[in-house]
N, CA, C and O atoms as a printed pandas DataFrame, in Angstrom:
     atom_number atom_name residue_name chain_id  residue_number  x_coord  y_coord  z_coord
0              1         N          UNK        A               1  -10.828    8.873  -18.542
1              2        CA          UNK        A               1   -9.610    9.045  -17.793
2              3         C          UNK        A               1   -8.444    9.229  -18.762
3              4         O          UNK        A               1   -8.575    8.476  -19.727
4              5         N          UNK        A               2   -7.506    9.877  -18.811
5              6        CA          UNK        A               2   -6.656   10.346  -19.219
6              7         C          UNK        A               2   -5.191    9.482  -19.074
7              8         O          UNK        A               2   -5.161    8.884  -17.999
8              9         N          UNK        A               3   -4.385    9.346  -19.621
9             10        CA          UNK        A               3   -2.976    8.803  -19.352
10            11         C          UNK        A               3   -1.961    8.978  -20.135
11            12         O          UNK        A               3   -2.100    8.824  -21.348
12            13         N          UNK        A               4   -0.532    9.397  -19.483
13            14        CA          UNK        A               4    0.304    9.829  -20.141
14            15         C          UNK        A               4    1.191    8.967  -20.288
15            16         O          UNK        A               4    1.659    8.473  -19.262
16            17         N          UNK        A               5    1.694    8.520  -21.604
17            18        CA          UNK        A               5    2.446    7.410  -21.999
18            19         C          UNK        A               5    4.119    7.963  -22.039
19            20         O          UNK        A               5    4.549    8.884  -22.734
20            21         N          UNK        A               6    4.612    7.420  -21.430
21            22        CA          UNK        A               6    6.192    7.945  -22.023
22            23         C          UNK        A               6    7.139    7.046  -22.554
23            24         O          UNK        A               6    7.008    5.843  -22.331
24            25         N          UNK        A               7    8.145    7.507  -23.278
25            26        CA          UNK        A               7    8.724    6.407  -23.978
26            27         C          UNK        A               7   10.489    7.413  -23.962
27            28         O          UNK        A               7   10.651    8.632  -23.901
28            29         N          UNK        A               8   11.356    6.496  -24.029
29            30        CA          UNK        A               8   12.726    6.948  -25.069
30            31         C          UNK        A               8   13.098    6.019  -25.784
31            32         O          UNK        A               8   13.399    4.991  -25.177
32            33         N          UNK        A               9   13.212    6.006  -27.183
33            34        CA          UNK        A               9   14.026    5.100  -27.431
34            35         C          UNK        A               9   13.340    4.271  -28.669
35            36         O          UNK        A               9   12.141    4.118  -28.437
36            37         N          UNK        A              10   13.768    3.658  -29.986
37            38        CA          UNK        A              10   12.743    3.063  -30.732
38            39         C          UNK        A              10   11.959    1.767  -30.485
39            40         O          UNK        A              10   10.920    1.396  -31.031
40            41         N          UNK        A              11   12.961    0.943  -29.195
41            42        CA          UNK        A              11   12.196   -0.145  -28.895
42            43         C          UNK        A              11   10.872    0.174  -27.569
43            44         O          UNK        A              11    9.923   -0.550  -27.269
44            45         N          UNK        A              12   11.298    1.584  -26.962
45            46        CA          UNK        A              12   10.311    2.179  -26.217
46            47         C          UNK        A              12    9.344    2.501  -27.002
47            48         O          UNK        A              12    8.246    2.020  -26.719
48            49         N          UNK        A              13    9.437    3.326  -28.115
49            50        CA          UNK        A              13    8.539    3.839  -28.413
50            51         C          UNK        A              13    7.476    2.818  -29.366
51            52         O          UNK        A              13    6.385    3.312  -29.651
52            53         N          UNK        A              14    7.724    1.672  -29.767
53            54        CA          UNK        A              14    6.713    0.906  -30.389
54            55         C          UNK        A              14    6.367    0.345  -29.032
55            56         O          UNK        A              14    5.205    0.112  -29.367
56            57         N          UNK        A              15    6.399   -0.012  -27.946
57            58        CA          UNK        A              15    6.097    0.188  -27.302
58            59         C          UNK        A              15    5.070    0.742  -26.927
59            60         O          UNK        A              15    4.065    0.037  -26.840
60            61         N          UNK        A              16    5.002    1.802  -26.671
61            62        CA          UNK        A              16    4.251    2.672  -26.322
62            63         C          UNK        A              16    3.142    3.459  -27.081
63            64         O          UNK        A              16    2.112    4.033  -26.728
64            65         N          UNK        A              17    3.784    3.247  -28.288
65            66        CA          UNK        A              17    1.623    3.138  -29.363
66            67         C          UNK        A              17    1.602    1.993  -29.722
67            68         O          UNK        A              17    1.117    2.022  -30.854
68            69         N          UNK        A              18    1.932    0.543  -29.337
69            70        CA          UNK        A              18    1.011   -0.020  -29.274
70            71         C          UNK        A              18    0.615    0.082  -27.625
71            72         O          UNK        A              18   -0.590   -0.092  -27.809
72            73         N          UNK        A              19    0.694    0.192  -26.545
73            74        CA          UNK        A              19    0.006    0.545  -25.459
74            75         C          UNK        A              19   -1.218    1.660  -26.283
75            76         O          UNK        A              19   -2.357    1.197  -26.338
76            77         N          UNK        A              20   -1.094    2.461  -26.634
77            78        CA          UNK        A              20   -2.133    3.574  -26.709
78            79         C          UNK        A              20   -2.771    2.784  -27.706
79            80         O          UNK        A              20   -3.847    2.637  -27.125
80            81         N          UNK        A              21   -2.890    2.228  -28.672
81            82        CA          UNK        A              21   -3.830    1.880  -29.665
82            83         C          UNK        A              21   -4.403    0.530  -28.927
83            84         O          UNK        A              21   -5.323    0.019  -29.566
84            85         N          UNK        A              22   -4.031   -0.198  -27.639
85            86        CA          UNK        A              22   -4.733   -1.346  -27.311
86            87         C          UNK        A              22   -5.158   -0.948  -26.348
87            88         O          UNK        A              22   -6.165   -1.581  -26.030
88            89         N          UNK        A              23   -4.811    0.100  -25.421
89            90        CA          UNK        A              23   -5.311    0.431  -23.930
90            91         C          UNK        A              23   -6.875    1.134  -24.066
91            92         O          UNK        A              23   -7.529    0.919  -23.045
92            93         N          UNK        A              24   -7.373    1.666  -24.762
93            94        CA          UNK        A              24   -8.845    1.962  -25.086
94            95         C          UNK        A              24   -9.904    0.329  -25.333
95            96         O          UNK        A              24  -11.095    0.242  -25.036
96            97         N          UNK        A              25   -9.191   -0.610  -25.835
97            98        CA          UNK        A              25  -10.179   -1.775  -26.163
98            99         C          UNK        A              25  -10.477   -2.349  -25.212
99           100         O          UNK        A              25  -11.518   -3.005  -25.250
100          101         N          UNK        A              26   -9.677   -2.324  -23.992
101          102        CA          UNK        A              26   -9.866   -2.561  -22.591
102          103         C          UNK        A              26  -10.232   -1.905  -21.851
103          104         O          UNK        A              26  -10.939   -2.671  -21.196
104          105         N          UNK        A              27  -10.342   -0.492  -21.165
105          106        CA          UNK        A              27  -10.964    0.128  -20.719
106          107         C          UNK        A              27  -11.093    1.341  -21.911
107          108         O          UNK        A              27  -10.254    1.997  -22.529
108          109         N          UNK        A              28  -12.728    1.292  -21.909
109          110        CA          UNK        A              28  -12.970    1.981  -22.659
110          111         C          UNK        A              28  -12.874    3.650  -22.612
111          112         O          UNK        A              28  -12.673    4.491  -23.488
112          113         N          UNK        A              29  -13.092    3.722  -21.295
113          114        CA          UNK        A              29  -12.856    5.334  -20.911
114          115         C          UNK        A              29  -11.551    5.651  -20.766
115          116         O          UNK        A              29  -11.252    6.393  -19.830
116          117         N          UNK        A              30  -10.584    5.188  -21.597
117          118        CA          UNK        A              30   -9.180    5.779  -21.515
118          119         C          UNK        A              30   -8.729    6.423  -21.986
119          120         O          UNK        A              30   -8.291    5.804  -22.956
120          121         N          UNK        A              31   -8.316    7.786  -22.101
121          122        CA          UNK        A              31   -7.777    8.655  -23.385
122          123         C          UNK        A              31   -6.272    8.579  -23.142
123          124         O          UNK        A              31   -5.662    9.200  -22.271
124          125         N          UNK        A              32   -5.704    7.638  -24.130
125          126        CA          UNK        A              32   -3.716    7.374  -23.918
126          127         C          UNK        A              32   -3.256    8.906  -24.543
127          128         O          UNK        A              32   -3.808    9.213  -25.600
128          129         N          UNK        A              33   -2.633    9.534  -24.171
129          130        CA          UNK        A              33   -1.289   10.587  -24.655
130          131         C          UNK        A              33   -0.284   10.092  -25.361
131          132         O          UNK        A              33   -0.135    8.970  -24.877
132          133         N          UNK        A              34    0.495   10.226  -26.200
133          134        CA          UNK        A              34    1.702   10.058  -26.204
134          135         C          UNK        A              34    2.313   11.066  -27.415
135          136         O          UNK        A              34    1.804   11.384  -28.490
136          137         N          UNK        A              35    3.875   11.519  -26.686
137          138        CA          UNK        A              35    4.191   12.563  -27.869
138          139         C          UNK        A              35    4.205   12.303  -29.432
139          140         O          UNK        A              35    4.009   13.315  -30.104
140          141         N          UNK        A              36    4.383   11.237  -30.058
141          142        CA          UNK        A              36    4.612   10.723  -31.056
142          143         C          UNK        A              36    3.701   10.519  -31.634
143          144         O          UNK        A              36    3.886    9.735  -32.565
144          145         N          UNK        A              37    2.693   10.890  -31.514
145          146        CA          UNK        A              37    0.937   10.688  -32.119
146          147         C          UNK        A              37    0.209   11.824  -31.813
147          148         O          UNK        A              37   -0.792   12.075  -32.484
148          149         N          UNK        A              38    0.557   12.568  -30.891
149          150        CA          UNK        A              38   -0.118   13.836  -30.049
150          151         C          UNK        A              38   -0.125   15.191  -30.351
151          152         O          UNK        A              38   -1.056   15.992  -30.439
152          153         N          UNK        A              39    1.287   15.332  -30.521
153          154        CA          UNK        A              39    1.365   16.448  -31.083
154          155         C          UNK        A              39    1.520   16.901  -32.484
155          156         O          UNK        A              39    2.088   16.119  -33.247
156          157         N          UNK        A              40    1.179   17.842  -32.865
157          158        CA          UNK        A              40    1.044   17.839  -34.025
158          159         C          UNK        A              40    2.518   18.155  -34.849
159          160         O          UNK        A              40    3.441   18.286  -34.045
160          161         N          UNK        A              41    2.936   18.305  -36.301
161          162        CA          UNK        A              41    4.049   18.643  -36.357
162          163         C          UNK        A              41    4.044   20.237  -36.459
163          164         O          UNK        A              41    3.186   20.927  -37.009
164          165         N          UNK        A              42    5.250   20.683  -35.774
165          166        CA          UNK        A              42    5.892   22.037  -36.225
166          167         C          UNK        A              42    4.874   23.120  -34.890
167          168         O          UNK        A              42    4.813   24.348  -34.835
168          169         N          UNK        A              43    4.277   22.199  -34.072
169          170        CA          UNK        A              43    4.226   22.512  -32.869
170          171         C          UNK        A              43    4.589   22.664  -31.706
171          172         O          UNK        A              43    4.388   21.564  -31.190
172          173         N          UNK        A              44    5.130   23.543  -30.720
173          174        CA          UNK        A              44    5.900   23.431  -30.075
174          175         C          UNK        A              44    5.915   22.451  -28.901
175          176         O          UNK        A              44    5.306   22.684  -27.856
176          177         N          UNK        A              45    6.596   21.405  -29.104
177          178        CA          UNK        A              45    6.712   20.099  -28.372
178          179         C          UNK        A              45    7.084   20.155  -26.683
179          180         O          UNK        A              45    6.710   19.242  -25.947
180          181         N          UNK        A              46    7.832   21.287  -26.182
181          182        CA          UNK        A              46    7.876   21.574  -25.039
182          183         C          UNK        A              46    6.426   21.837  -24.208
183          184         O          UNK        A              46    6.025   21.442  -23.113
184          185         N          UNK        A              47    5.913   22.579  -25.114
185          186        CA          UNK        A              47    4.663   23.454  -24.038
186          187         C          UNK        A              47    3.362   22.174  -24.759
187          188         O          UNK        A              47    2.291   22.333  -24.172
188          189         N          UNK        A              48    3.310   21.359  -25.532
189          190        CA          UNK        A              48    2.909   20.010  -25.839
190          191         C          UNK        A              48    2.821   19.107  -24.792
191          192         O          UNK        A              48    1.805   18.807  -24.164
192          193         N          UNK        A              49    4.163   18.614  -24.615
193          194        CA          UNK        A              49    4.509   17.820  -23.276
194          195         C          UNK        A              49    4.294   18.530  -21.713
195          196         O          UNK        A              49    4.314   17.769  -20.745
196          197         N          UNK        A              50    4.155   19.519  -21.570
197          198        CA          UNK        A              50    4.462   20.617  -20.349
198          199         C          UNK        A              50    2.627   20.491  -20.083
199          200         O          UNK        A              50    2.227   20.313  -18.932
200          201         N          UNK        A              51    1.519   20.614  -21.366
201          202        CA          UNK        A              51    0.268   20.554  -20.957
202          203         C          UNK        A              51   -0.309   19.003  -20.707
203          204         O          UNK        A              51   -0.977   18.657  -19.732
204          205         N          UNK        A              52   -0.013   18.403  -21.495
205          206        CA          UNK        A              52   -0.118   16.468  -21.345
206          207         C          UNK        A              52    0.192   15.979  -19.506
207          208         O          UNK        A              52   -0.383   15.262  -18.688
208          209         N          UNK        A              53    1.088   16.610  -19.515
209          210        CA          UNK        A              53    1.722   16.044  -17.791
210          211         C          UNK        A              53    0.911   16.908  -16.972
211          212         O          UNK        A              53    0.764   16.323  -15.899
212          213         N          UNK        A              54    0.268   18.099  -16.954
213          214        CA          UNK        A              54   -0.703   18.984  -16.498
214          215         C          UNK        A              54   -1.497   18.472  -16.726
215          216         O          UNK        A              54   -2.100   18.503  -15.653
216          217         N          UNK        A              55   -2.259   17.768  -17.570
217          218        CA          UNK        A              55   -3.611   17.347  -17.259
218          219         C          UNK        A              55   -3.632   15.820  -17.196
219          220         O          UNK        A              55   -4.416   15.217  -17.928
220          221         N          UNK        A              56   -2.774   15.116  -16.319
221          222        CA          UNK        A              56   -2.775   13.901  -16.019
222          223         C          UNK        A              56   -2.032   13.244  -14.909
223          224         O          UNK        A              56   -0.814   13.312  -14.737
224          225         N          UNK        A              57   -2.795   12.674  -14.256
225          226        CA          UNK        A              57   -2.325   12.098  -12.743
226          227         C          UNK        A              57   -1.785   10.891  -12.957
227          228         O          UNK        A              57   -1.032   10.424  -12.103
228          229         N          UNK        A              58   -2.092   10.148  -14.187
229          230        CA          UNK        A              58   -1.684    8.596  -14.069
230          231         C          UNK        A              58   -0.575    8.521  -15.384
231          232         O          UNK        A              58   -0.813    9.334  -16.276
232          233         N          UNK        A              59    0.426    7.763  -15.556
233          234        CA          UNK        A              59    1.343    7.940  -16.484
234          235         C          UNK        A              59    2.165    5.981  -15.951
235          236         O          UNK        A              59    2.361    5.268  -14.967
236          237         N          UNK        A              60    2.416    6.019  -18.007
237          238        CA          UNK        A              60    2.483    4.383  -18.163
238          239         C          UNK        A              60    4.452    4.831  -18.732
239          240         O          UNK        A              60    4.637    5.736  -19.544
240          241         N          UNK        A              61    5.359    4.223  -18.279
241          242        CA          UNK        A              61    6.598    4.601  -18.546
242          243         C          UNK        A              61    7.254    2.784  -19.040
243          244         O          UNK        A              61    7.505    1.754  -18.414
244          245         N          UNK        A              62    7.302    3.183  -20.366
245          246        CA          UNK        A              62    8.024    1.956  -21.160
246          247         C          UNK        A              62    9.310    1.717  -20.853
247          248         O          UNK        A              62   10.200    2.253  -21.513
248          249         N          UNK        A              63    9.520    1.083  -20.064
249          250        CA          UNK        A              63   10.880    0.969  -19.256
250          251         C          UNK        A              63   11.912   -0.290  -20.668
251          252         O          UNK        A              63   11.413   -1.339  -21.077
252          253         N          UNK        A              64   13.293    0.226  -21.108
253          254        CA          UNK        A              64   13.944   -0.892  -21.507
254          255         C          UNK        A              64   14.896   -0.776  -20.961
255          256         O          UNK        A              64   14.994    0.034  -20.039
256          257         N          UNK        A              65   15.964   -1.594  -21.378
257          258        CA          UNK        A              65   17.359   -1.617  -20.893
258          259         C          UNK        A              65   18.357   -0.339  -21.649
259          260         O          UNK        A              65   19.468    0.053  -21.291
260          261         N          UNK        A              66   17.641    0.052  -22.628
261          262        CA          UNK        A              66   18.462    0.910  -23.491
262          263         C          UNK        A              66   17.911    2.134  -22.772
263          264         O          UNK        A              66   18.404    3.075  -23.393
264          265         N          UNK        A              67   17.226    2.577  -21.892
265          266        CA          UNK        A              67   15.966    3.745  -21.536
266          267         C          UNK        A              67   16.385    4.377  -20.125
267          268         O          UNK        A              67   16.248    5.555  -19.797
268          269         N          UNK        A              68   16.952    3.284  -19.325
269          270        CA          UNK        A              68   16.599    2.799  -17.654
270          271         C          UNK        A              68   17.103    4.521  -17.101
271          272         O          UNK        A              68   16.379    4.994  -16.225
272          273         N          UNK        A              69   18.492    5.559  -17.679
273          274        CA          UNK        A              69   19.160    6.048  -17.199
274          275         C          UNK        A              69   18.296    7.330  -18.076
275          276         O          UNK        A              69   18.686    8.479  -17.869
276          277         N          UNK        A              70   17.584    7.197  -18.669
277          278        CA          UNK        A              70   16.833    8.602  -19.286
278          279         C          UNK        A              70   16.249    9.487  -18.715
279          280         O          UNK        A              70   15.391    9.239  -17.867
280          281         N          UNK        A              71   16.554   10.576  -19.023
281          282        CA          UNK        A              71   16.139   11.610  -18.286
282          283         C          UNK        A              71   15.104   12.228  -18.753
283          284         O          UNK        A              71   14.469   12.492  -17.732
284          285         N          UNK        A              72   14.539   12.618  -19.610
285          286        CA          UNK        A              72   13.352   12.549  -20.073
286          287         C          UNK        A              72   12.096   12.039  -19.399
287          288         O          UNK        A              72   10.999   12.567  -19.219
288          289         N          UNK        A              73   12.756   10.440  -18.970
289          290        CA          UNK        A              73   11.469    9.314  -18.046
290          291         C          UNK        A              73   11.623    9.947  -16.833
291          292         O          UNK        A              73   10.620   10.307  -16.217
292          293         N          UNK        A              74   12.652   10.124  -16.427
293          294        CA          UNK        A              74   12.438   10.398  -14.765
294          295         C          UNK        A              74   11.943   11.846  -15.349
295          296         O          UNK        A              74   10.722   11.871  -15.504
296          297         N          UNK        A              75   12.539   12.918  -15.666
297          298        CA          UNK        A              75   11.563   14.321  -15.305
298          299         C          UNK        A              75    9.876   14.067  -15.484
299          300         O          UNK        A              75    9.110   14.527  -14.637
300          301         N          UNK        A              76    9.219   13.069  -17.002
301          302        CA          UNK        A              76    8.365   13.105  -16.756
302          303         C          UNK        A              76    7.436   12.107  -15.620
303          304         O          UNK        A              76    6.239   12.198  -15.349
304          305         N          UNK        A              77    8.230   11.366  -15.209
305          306        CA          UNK        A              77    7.706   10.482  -14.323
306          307         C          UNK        A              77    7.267   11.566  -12.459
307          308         O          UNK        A              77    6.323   11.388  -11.689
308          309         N          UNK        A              78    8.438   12.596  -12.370
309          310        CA          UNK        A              78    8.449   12.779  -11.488
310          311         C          UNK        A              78    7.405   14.244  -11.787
311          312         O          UNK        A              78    6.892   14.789  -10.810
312          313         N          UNK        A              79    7.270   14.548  -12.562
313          314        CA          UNK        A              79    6.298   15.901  -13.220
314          315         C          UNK        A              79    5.166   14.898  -12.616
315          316         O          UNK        A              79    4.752   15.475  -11.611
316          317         N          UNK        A              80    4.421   13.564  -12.775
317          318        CA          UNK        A              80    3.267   13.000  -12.835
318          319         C          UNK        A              80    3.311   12.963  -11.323
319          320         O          UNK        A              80    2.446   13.612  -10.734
320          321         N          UNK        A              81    4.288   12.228  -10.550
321          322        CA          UNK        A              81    4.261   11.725   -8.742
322          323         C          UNK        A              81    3.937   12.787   -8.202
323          324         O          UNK        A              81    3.265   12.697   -7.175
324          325         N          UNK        A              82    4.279   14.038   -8.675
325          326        CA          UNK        A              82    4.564   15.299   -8.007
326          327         C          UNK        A              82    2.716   15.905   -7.624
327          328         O          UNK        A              82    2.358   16.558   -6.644
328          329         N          UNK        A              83    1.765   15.345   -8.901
329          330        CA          UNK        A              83    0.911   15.988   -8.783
330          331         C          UNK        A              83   -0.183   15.226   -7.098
331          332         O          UNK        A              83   -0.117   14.036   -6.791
332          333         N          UNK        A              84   -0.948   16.147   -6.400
333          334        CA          UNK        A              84   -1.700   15.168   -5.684
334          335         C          UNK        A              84   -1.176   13.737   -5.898
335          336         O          UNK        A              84   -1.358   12.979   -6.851
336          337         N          UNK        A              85   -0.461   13.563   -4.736
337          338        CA          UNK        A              85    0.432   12.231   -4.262
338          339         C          UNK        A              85   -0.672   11.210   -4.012
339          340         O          UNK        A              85   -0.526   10.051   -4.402
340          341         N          UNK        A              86   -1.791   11.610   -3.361
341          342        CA          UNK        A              86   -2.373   10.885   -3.037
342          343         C          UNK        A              86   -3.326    9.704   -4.151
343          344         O          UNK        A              86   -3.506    8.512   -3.900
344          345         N          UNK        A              87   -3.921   10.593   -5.624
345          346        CA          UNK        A              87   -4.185   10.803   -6.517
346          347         C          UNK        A              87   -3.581   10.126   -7.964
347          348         O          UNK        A              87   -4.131    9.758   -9.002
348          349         N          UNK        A              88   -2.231   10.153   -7.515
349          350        CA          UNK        A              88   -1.603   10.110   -9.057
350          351         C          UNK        A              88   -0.797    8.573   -9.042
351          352         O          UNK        A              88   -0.710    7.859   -8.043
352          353         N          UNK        A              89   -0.457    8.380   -9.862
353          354        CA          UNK        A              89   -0.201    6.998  -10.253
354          355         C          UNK        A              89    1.050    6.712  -11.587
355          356         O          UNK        A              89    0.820    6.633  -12.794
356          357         N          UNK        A              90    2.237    6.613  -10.959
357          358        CA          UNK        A              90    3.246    6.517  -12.408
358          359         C          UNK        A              90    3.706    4.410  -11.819
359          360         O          UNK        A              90    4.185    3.768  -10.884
360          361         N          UNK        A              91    3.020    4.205  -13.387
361          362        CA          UNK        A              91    3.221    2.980  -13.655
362          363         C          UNK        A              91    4.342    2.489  -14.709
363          364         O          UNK        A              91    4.529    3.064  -15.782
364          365         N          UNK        A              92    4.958    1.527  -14.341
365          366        CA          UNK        A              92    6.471    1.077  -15.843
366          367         C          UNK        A              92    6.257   -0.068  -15.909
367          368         O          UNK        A              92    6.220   -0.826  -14.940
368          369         N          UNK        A              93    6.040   -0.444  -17.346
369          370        CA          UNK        A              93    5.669   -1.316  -18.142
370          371         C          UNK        A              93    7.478   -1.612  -18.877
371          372         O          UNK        A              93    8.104   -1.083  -19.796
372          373         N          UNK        A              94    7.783   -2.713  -17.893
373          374        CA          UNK        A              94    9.093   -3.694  -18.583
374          375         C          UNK        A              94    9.388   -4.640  -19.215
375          376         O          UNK        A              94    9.155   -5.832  -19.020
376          377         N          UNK        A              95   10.207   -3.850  -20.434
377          378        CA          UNK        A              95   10.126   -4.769  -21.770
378          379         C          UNK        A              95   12.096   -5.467  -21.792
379          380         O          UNK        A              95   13.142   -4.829  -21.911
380          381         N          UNK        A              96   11.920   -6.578  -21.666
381          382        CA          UNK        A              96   13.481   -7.370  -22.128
382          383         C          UNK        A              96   14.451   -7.236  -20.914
383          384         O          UNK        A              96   15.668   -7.256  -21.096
384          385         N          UNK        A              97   13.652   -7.039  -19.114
385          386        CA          UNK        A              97   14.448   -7.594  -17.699
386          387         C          UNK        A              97   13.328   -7.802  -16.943
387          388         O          UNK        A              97   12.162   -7.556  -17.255
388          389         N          UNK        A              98   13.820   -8.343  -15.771
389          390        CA          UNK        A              98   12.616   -8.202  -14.698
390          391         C          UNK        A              98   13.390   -7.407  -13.959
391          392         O          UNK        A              98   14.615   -7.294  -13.931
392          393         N          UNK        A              99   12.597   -6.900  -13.400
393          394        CA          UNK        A              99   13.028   -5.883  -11.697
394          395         C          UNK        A              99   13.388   -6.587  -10.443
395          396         O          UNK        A              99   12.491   -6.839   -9.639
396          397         N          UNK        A             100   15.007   -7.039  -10.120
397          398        CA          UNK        A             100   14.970   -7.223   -9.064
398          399         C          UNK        A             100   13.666   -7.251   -7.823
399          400         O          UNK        A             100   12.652   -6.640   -8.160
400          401         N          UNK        A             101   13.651   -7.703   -6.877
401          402        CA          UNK        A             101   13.424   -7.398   -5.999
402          403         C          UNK        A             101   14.066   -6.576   -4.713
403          404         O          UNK        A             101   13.458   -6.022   -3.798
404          405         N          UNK        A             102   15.232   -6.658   -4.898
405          406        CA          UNK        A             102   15.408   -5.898   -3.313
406          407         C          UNK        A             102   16.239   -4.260   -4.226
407          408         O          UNK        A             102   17.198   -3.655   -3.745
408          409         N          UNK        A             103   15.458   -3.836   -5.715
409          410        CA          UNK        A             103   16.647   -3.143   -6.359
410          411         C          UNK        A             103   15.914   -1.659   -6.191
411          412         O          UNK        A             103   14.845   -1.573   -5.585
412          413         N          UNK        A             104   16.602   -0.436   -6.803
413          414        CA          UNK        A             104   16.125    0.484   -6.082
414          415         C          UNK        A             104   14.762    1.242   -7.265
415          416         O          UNK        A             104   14.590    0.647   -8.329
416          417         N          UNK        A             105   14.327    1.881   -7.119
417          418        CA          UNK        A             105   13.016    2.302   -7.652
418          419         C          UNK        A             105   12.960    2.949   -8.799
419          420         O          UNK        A             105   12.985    4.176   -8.901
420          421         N          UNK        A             106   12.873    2.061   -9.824
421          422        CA          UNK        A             106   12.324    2.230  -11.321
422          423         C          UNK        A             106   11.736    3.582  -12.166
423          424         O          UNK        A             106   11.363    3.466  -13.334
């Protein structure tokens, strides 16, 4: 299974390889994405990210306080919801708040 990690930010992004370097020891059939390990350099990082979100229904979004208003997370978050609704799965992993309860959608 496949999963697309997203991150902004440097406290996102350690974050988010260590998600990819621990999320395989636990389920073993996991292949993590993430741009910062993925692509190669001096490759074009648009059509990089543009195929990653194409071939993945489930996506892990490193949510911080420095991140919350990024646009980056929401396009790729909403690139992932968009695919087979029924199917797909965008999960946020929150580092340094908790999420309200009655607050509006992450």
């Amino acid at each position: 299974m496949n999963v697309f990690i997203s991150w902004s930010g440097p406290r996102s992004l350690r974050i988010a390889e260590g998600l990819r370097e621990w999320l395989p020891y636990v389920l073993h059939n996991l292949d993590p994405w993430i741009s910062s390990e993925d692509i190669d350099k001096g490759a074009p990082w648009d059509a990089e990210i543009s195929a990653a979100l194409e071939n993945n229904t489930t996506g892990i979004f490193c949510l911080t306080l420095e991140n919350l208003d990024s646009r980056w997370l929401n396009f790729e978050a909403g690139a992932i919801a968009v695919k087979l609704k029924e199917q797909s799965h965008v999960c946020t992993f929150c580092m340094g708040f908790r999420r309200p309860r009655n607050s509006a959608p992450l």
